[in-house]
C-alpha positions as CSV (number, residue, x, y, z in Angstrom):
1,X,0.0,0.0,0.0
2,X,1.6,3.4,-1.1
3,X,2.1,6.5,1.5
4,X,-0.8,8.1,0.0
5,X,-3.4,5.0,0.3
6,X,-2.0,4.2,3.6
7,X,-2.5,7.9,4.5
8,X,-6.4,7.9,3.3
9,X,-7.5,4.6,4.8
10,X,-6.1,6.2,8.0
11,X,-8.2,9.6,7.6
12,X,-11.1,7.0,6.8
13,X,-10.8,5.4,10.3
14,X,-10.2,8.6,12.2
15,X,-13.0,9.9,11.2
16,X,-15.2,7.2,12.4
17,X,-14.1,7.3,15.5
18,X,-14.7,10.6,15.8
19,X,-18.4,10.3,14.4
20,X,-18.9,7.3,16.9
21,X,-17.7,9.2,19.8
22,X,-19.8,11.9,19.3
23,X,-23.2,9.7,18.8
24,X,-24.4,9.5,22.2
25,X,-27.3,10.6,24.2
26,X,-27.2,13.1,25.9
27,X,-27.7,13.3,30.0
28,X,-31.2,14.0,31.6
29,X,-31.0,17.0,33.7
30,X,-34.6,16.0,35.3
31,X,-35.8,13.2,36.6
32,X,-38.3,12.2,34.0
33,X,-38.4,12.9,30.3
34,X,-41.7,11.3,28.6
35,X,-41.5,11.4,24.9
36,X,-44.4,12.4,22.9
37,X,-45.4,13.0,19.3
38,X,-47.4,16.0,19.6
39,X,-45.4,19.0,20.6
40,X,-47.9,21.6,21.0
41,X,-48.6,19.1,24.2
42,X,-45.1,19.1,25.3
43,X,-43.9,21.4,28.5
44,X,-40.4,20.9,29.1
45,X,-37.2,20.4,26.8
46,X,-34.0,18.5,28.6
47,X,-32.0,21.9,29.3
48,X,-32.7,25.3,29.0
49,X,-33.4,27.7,25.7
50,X,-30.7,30.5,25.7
51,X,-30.8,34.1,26.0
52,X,-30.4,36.2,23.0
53,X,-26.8,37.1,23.4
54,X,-27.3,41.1,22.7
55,X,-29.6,40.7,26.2
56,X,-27.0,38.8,28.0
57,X,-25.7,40.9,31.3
58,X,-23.2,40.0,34.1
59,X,-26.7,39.7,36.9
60,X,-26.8,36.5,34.5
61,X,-23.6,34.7,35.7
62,X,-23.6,36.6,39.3
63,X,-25.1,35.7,42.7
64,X,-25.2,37.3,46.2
65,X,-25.7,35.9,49.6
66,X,-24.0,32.6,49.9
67,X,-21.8,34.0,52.7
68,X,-25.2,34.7,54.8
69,X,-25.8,32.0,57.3
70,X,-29.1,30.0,57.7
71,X,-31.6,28.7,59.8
72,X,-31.1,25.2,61.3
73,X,-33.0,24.9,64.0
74,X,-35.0,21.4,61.6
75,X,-35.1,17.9,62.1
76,X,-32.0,17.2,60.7
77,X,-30.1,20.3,61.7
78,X,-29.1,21.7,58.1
79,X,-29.7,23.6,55.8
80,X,-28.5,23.7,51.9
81,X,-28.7,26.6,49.4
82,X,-28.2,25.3,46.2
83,X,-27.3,27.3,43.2
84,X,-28.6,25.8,40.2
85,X,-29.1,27.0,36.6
86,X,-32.6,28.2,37.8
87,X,-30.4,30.5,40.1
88,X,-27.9,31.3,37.9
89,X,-28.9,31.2,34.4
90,X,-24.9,31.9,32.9
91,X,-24.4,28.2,34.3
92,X,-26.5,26.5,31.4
93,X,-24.9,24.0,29.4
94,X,-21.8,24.5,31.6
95,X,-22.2,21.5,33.6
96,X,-21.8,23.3,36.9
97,X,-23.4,24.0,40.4
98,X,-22.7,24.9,43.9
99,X,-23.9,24.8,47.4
100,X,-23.5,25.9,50.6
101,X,-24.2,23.4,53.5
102,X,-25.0,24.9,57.0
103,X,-24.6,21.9,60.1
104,X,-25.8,22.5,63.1
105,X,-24.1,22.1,66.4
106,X,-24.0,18.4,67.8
107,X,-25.2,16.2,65.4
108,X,-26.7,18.4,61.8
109,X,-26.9,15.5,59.6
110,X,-26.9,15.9,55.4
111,X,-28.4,12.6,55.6
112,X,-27.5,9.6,52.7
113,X,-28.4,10.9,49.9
114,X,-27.1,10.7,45.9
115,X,-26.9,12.7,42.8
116,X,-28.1,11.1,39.7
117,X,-27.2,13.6,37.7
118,X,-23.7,14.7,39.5
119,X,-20.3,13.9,41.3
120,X,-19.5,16.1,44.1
121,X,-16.8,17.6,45.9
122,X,-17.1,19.3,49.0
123,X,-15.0,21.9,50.8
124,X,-15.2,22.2,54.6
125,X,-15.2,26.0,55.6
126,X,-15.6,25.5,59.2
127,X,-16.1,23.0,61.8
128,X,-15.9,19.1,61.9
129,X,-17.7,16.4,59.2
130,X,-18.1,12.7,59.4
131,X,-18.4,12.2,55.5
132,X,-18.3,9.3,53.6
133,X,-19.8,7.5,50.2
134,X,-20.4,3.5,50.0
135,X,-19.6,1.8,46.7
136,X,-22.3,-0.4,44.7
137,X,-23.2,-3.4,43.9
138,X,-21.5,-5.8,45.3
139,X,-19.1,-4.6,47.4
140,X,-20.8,-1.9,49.1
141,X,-17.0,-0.1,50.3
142,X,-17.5,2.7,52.8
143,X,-14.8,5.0,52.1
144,X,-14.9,8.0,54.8
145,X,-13.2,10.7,56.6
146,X,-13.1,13.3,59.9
147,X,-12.8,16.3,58.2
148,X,-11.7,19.7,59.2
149,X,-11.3,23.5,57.6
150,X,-9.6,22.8,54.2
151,X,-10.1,19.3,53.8
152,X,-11.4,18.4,50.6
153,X,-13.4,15.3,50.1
154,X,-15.2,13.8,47.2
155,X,-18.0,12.1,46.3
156,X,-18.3,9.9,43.4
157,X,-21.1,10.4,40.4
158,X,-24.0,8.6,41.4
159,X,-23.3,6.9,45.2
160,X,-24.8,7.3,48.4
161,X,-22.9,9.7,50.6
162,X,-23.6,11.7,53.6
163,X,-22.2,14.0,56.0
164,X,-22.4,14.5,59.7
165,X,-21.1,16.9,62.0
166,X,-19.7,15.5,65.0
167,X,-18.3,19.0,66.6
168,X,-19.7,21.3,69.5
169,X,-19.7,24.1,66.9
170,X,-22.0,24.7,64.0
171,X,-20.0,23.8,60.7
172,X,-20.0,25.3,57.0
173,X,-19.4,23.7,53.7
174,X,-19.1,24.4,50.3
175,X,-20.0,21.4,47.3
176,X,-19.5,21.6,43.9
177,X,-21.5,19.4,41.6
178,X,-21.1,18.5,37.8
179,X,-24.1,19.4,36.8
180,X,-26.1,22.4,35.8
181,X,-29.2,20.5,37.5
182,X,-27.7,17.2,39.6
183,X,-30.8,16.6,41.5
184,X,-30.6,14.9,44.9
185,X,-32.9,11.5,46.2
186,X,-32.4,11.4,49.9
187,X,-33.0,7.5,50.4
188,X,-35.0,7.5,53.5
189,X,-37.3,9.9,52.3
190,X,-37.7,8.2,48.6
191,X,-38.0,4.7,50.0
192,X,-39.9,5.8,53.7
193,X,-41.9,9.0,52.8
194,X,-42.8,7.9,49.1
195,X,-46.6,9.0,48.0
196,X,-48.1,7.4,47.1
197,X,-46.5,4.8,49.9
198,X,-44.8,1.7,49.1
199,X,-46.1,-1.5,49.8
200,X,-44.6,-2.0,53.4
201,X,-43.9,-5.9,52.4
202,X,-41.1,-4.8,50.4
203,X,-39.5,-2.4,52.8
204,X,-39.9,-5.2,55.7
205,X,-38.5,-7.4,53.8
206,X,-35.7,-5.1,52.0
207,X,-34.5,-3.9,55.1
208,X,-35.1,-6.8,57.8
209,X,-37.3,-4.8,59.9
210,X,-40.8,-5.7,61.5
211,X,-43.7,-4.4,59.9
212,X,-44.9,-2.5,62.2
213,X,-42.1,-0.5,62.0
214,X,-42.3,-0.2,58.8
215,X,-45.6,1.3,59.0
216,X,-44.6,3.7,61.5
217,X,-42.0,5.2,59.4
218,X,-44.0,5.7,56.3
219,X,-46.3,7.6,58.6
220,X,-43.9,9.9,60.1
221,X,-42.5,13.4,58.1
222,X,-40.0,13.3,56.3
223,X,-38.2,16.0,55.8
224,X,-36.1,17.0,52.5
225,X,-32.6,18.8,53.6
């Protein structure tokens, strides 16, 4: 085969790879996505339309008020102000968003809890976290760490993960997510506070527990962080 053929087939198979790699689908960023053939009956698109560029200001890509602490006096002892696109409309199609995690004193809880949309890594501002994420099927790994102010930690795309804080003083922390719309499913309240209510045969038996105690959890509030 001459330099030239050799040098063609080459070209050939470069660029299907390229075409392959670029036919995928793309992510959800919601939960549920319904197709339908009629579009005057659609509501929603997967993403955001964009703002005509010549309207585009910096209020569009700014935010103020994430250094304002918050109110944790809840059943879990937290509170999380989450900056999404729908906060900040310069992060869409940038992949991107950020929270701020307030613990309270003793015990706030960011209870288990994953992204299906996002990986995570958090910053600890101040105070002391128990955090950790667990592995899936079917080794179920708890990797975790005592964290202080500057420690880093990171949460993997997809698994369960939590923080506590286990220090006398409230505690502060800062998470960036890969997504412009990660979503969060806190597992107790999917599987416990579902509506309409799961059958409690399958949590009994899903989780070894008596089913009356089942029953009593599904009846109690469950409260999002």
């Amino acid at each position: 085969m001459g330099v030239a053929n050799f040098l063609l087939v080459a070209f050939v198979f470069l660029a299907l790879a390229f075409s392959f790699a670029d036919a995928f689908d793309p992510a959800p960023l919601q939960d549920i996505c319904v197709a339908i053939n009629d579009t005057k009956f659609g509501v929603f698109v997967n993403g955001k339309f964009c703002k005509d560029p010549a309207k585009v200001t910096a209020n569009d890509f700014f935010y103020s008020g994430l250094n304002v602490p918050q109110d944790t006096s809840n059943q879990l002892g937290i509170y999380i102000t989450l900056l999404t696109v729908d906060s900040i409309p310069g992060l869409n199609t940038n992949g991107l968003s950020l929270s701020r995690i307030n613990y309270a004193a003793n015990g706030g809880l960011n209870p288990p809890h994953h992204h299906p949309r996002a990986a995570e890594i958090l910053t600890v501002l101040e105070g002391t976290l128990y955090a950790g994420f667990v592995t899936a099927n079917p080794d179920h790994i708890l990797f975790s760490k005592i964290l202080h102010a500057g420690d880093v930690f990171v949460f993997p795309f997809g698994l369960v993960h939590f923080q506590l804080n286990i220090g006398k003083t409230p505690a502060v922390a800062i998470a960036a997510l890969s997504s412009q719309n990660p979503g969060v499913n806190t597992e107790a309240n999917a599987l416990f506070g579902s509506k309409p209510s799961i059958n409690p045969d399958v949590l009994t038996k899903a989780f070894h527990l008596n089913k009356s105690l089942v029953v009593t959890l599904q009846s109690e509030n469950w409260v999002n962080p």
